[in-house]
C-alpha positions as CSV (number, residue, x, y, z in Angstrom):
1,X,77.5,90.2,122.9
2,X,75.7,87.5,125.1
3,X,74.3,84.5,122.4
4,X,76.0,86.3,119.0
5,X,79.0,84.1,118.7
6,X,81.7,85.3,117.0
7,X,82.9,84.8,113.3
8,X,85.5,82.1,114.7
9,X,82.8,80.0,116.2
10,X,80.8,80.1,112.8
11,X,84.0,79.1,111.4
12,X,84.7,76.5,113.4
13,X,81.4,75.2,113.4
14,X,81.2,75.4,109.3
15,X,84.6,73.6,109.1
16,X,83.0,70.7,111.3
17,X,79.9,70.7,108.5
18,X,77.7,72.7,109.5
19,X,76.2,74.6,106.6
20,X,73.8,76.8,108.8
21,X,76.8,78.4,110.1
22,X,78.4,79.5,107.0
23,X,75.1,81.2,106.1
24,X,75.3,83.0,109.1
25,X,78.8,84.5,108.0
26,X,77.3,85.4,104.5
27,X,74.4,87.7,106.4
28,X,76.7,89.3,108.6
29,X,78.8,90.2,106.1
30,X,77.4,90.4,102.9
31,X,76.4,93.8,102.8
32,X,80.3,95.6,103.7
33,X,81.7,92.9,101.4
34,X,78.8,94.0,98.3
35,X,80.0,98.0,99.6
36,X,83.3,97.7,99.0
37,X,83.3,96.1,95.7
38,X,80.2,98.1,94.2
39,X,82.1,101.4,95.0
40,X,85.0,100.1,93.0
41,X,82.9,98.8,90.2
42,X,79.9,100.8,89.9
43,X,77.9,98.1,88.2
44,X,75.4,96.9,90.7
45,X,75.3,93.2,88.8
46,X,79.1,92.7,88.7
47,X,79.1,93.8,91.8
48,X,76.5,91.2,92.9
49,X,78.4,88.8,91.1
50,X,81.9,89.3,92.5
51,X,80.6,89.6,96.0
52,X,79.3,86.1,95.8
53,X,82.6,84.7,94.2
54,X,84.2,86.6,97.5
55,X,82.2,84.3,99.5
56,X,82.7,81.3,97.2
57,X,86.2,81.8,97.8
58,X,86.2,82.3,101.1
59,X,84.0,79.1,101.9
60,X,86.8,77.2,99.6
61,X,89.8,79.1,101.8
62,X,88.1,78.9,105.3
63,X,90.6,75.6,106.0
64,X,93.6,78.4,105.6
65,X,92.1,81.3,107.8
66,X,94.0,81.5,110.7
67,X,91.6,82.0,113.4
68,X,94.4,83.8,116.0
69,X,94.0,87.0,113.5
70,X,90.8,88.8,112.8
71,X,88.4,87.3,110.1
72,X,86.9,90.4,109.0
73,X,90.0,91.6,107.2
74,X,90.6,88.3,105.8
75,X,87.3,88.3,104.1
76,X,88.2,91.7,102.9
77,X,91.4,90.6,101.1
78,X,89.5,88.4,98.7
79,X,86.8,90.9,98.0
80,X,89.2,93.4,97.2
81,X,90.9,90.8,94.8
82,X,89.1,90.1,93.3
83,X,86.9,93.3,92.5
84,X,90.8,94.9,91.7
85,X,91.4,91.7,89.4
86,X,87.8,92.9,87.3
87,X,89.0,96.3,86.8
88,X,92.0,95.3,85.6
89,X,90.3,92.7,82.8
90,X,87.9,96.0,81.9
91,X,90.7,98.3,81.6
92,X,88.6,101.2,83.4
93,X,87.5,101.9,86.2
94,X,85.3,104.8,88.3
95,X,83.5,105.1,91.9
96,X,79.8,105.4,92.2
97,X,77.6,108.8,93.5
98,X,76.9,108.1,97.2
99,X,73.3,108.5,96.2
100,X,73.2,105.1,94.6
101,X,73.8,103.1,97.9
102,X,70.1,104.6,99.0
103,X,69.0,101.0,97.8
104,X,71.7,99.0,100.1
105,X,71.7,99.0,103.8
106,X,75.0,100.1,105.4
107,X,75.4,98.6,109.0
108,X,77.0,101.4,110.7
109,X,74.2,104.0,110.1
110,X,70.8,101.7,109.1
111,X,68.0,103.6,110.3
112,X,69.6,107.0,111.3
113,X,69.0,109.7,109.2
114,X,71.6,111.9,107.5
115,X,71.2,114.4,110.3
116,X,71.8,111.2,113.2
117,X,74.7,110.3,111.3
118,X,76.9,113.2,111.0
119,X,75.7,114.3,114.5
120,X,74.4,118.1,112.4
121,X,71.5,119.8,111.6
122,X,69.9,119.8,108.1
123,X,71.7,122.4,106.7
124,X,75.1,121.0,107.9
125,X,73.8,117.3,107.0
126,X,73.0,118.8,103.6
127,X,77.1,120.4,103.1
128,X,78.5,117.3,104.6
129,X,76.7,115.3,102.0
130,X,77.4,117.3,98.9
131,X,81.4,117.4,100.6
132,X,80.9,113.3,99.9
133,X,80.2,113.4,96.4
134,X,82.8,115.4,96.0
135,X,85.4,113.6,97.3
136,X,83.8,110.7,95.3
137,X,83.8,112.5,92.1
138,X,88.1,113.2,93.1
139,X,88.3,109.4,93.7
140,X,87.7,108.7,90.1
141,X,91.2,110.6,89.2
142,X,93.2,107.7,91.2
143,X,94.2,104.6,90.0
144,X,92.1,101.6,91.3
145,X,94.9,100.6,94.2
146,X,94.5,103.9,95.3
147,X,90.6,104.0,95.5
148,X,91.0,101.0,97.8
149,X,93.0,102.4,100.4
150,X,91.2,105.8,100.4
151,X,87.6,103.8,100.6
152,X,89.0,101.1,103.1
153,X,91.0,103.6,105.5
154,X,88.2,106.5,105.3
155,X,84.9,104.9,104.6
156,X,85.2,101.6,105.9
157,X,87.5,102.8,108.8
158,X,89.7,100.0,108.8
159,X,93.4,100.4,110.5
160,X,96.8,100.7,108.7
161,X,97.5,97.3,109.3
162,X,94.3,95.9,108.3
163,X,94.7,97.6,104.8
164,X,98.4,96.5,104.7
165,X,96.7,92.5,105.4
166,X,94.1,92.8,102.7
167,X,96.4,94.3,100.1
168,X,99.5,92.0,101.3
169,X,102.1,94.8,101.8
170,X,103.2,96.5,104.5
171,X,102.1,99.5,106.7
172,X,104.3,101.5,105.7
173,X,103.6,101.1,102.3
174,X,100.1,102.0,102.8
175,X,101.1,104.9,104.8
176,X,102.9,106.5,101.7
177,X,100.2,105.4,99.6
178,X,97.6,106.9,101.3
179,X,99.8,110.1,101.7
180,X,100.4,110.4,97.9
181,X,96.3,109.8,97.7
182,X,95.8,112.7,99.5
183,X,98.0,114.9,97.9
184,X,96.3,114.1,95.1
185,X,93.1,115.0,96.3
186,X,93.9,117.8,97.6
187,X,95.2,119.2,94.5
188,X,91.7,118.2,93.1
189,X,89.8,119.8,95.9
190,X,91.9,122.7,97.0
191,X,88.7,125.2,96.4
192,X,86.3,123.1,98.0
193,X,86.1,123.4,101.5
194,X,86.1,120.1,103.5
195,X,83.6,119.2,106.8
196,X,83.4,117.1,109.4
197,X,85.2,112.9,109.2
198,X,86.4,113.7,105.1
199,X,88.8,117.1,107.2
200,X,90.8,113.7,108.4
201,X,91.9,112.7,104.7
202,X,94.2,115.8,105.1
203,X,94.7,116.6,108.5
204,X,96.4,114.7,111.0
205,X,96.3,110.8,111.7
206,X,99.0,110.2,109.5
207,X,102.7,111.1,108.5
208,X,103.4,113.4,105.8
209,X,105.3,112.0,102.8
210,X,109.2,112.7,103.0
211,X,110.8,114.4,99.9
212,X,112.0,111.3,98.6
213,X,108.7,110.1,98.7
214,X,106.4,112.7,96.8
């Protein structure tokens, strides 16, 4: 877009010393980087607090980003870091009710209404919703590594390789750990009927685990 410059331009123009940009980074991102590490933590405060060390660390890093590859996973990596690196210290870990995030904006659907959103009625909106918290309440079965793919690859929509960048392994790891995710959930789920974008956790877009991987 005409006059929004892009996040290696604010990068470039922070590493020269200019503060102003930097800021700029934090309010573009804040709120994805706060999403991801509140549904992994549940605690709004830690939450608060590790997203601000994210971007602590990132402003300390920023000389190591490697502006040829995409900043947004970068930023990402050390979010996820550091929020996985807190739930191991507490020894426990959990994912939020969607209701909760009423309070804090999400980018890709601020202003729409559930009905804009899901592209439904009310009724529809209403059994896509309560689908959601299902799948939420499965998500606290899975071991913290396993949250993060499912909420990076399904909520935040991010690619194969982007997940494999954050976490530092491959795609093909994430591949079979997504697939083992899923079969997970499914065994959680199997009478609840799934609608609409949360149908994709089980069908299609990705290769089924081989025998030697189950």
């Amino acid at each position: 877009m005409e006059g929004y410059p892009k996040d290696q331009d604010l990068i470039r123009q922070t590493l020269a010393g200019d503060a102003r940009s930097f800021e700029n980074i934090v309010e573009r991102h804040q709120q994805a980087v706060f999403r991801i590490v509140y549904r992994l933590l549940k605690d709004r405060l830690e939450a608060e607090d590790v997203a601000q060390e994210a971007f602590l660390r990132c402003y300390q890093q920023l000389h190591r980003y490697d502006p040829s590859r995409p900043f947004t996973p970068w930023l990402y990596r050390i979010a996820t870091n550091l929020a996985l690196s807190r739930l191991r210290r507490r020894n426990r870990y959990w994912l939020v009710p969607w209701d909760q995030f009423k309070g804090t904006p999400d980018t890709k659907t601020a202003g729409r209404t559930g009905a804009d959103v899901f592209g439904a009625g009310p009724e529809e909106a209403w059994e896509m919703k309560e689908t959601k918290q299902e799948v939420l309440h499965a998500l606290k079965s899975l071991k913290p590594i396993d949250q993060t793919v499912i909420i990076l690859r399904y909520f935040e929509e991010l690619s194969y390789e982007e997940i494999a960048f954050i976490l530092r392994t491959t795609r093909n790891n994430i591949e079979v750990r997504i697939c083992r995710a899923r079969q997970r959930l499914r065994e959680l789920m199997k009478t609840f009927p799934l609608e609409g974008r949360y149908r994709g956790m089980w069908e299609g877009g990705i290769k089924s685990c081989s025998p030697a991987e189950k």
